[in-house]
C-alpha positions in Angstrom: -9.3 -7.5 1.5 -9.0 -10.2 -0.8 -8.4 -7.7 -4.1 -5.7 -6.0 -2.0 -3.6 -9.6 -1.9 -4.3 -10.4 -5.1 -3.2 -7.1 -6.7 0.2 -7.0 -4.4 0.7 -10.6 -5.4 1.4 -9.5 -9.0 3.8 -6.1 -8.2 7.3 -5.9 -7.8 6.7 -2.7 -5.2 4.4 0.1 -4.1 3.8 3.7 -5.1 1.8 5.2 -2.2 0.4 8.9 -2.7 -0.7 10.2 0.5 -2.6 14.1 0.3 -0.6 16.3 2.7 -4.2 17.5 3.8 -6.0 14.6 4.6 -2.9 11.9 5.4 -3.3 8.5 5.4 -6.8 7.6 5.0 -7.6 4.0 6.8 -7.5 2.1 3.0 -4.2 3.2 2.6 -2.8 2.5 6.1 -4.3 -1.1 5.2 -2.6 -1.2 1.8 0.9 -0.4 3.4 0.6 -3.3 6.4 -0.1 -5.4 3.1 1.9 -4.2 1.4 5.1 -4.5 4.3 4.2 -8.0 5.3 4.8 -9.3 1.9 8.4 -7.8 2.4 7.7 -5.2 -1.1 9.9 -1.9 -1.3 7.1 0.8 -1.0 8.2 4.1 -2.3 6.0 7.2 -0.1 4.8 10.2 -2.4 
């Protein structure tokens, strides 16, 4: 958890690639709550 923060703490937003196969695996959900706390535009691929 804690390399999540620290990576988001140095971004100015998100680029999240989810596979239209598999959707969003449980990392990635966790990335995004992250990612949406800390108030960062998050763009969905």
């Amino acid at each position: 958890g804690g390399e999540v923060e620290r990576a988001l703490a140095m971004v100015d937003g998100v680029v999240l690639l989810v596979d239209a196969s598999e959707g969003p695996l449980p990392q990635t959900r966790f990335v995004l709550r992250k990612a949406l706390a800390l108030d960062l535009p998050v763009i969905l691929v």
